[in-house]
C-alpha positions in Angstrom: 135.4 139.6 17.9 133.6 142.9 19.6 132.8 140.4 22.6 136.4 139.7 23.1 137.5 143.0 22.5 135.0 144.0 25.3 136.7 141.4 28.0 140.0 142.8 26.8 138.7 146.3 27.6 137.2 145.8 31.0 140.5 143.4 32.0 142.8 146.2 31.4 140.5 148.6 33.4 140.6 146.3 36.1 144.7 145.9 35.8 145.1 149.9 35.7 142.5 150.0 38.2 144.6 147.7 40.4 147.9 149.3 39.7 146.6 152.6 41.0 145.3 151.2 44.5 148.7 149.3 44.7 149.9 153.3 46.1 146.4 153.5 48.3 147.8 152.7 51.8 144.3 152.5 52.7 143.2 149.1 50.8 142.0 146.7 53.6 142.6 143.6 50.7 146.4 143.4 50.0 145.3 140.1 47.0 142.9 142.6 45.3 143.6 146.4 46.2 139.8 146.2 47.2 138.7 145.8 43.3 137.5 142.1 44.0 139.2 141.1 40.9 143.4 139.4 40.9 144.7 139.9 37.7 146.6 136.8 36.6 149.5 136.3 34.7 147.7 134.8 31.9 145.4 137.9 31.3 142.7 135.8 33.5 140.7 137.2 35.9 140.2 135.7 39.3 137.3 136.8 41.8 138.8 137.9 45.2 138.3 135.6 48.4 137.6 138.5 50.6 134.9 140.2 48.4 133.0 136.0 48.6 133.4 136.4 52.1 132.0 139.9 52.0 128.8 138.6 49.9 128.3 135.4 52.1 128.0 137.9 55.2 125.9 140.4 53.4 123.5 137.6 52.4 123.3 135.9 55.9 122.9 139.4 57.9 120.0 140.2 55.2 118.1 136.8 55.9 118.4 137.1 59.4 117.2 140.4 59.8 114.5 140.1 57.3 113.2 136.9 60.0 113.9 139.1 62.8 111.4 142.2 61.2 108.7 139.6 61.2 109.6 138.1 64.6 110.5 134.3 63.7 113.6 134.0 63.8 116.3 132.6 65.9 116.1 133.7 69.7 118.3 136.3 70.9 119.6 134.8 73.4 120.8 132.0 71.1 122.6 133.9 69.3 126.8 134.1 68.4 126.7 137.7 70.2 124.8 136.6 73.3 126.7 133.3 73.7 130.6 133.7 73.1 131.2 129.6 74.3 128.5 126.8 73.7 128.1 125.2 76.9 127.5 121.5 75.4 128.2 119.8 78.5 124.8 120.9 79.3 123.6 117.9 76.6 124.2 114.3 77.4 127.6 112.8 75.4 125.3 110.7 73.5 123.9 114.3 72.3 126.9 116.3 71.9 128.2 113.1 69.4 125.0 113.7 67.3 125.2 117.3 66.9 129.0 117.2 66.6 128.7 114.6 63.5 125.7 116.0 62.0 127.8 119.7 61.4 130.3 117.3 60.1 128.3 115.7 58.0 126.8 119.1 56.6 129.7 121.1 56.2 131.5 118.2 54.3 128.9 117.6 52.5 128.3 114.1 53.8 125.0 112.5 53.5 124.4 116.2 52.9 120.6 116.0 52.6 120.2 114.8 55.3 119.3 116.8 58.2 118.0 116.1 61.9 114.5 116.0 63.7 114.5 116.6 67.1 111.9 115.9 69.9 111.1 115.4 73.1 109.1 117.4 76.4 109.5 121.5 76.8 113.4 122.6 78.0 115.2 119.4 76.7 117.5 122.0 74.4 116.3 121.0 71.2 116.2 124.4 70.1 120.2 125.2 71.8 121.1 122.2 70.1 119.8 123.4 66.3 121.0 127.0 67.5 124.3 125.6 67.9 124.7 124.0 64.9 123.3 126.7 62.5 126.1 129.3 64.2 129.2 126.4 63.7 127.9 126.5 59.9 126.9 130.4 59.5 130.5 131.4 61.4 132.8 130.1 59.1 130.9 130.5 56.4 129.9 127.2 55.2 126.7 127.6 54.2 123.5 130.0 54.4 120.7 129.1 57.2 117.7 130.4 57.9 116.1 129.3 61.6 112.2 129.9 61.6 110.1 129.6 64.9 107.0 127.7 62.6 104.2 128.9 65.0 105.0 132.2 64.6 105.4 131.7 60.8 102.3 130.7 60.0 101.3 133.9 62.3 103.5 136.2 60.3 102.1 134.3 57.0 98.7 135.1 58.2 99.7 138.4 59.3 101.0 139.3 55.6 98.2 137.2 53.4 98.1 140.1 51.4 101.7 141.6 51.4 103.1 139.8 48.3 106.7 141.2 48.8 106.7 138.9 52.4 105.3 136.3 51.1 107.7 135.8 48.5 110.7 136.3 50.4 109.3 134.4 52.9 108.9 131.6 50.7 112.5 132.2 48.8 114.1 131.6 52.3 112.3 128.5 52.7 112.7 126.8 49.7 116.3 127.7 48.4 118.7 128.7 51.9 121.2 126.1 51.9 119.7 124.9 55.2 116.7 125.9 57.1 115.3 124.8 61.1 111.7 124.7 61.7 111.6 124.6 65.3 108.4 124.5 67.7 106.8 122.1 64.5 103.7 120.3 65.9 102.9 123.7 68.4 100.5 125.2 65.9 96.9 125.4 66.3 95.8 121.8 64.7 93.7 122.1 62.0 90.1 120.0 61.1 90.6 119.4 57.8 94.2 118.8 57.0 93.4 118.3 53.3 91.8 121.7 53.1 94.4 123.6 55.2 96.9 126.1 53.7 99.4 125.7 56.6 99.8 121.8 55.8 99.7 122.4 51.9 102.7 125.0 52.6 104.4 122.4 54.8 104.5 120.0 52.5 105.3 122.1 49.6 108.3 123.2 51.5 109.3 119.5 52.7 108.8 117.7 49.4 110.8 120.4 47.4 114.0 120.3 50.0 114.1 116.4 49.7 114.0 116.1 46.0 116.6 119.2 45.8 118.7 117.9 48.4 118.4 120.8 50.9 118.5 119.5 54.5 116.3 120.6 57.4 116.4 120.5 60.9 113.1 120.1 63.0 112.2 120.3 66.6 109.2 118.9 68.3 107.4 118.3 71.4 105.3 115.7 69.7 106.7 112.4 69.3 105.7 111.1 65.5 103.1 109.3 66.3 101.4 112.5 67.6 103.3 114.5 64.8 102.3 112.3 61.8 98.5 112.5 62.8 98.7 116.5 62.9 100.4 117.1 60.2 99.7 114.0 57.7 101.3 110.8 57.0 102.9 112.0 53.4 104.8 114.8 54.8 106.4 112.7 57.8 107.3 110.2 55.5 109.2 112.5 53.7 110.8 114.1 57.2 111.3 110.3 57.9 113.3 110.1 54.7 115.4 113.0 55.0 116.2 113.4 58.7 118.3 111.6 61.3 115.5 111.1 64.2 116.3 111.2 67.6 114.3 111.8 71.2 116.2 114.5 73.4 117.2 113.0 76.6 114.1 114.7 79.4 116.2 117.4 81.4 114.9 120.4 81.5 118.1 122.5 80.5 115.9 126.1 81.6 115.9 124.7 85.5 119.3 123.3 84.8 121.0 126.9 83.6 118.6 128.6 86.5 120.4 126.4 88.9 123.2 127.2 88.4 122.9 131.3 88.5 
């Protein structure tokens, strides 16, 4: 009875709460007054649409600065600021069909675990194409993503051994975003003894825990996987096998390409 009495309570605060800002000219949310609550007709109350769109952007700004800090995240000059129009026609049809489908796919929640490995020589815009799909899922707020360069995450991770508060969120990010690129994968330093490596035990603690939680990933490569699979050990690409559409990027170098054409 007190805990009833108690959502009675805080409902009428919100409803007074509401009735007073109905006079503030100044609230930006005309649904809500800027309390993040409706108040129903049935003495319900209803989170506000603005103040989820509010917390999705807070979120995604937070994870991409906190990449940013440490250096690994997306490049600059791949992202929505520095880019106003995708040029696709860069990519060969073929390509723009697969990128096209696959942010169907994810932001419909098709086949949603599973996400996309990408390979092929230096400049082939494996990296534009992930950028580009990330920022037509981050925009209209589909879904969180977090885009690590993976050579410079294993120098960050090395960097912060010690720093547990990095480490953590570092490993939060990878584990639980909604969808996370690991680009550059196969450039690290290769390791002698893959069994004994911390780098490959975090890789595959990362890869097997996104395909048994269905949380997709997109990879890029300039290994192809035969070279891949020997670096980084047959039980981790079988489970990148498993849960990624695979597909060689056509051997353009889009760098010379866009230099071109300046």
């Amino acid at each position: 009875m007190e805990k009833i009495e108690k959502i009675i309570t805080k409902i009428e605060m919100i409803k007074d709460l509401s009735e007073e800002l109905k006079q503030d000219k100044e609230a930006q949310c005309k649904l809500c007054n800027d309390t993040g609550w409706i108040f129903k007709k049935d003495y319900t109350l209803q989170r506000c649409t603005h103040l989820e769109a509010e917390n999705f952007i807070n979120t995604q700004k937070s994870i991409e600065s906190f990449l940013d800090e440490l250096r690994v995240g997306m490049p600059e000059r791949f992202k929505p600021d520095q880019i106003p129009q995708w040029d696709l026609e860069l990519i060969s049809y073929e390509y723009q069909k697969i990128m096209l489908n696959k942010i169907q796919e994810l932001s419909q929640g098709q086949r949603s675990n599973i996400g996309l490995f990408l390979y092929g020589p230096p400049g082939d815009g494996k990296t534009y194409s992930v950028c580009f799909i990330i920022n037509s899922l981050v925009e209209p707020r589909i879904m969180h993503c977090a885009f690590f360069n993976y050579p410079r995450l294993l120098a960050a991770i090395r960097d912060n051994f010690h720093n547990y508060d990095v480490l953590d969120r570092l490993k939060e990010l990878l584990f639980e975003t909604d969808l996370i690129a690991l680009d550059d994968l196969g450039m690290e330093r290769k390791v002698e003894d893959p069994d004994t490596s911390w780098s490959i035990d975090l890789l595959y603690q990362v890869i097997d825990y996104r395909c048994d939680n269905f949380k997709p990933v997109l990879i890029t490569s300039n290994r192809d996987p035969d070279e891949l699979e020997d670096q980084i050990k047959k039980g981790i690409w079988s489970r990148i096998r498993g849960m990624c559409d695979i597909h060689k990027m056509p051997a353009d170098d889009l760098r010379h390409l866009k230099k071109d054409e300046k």
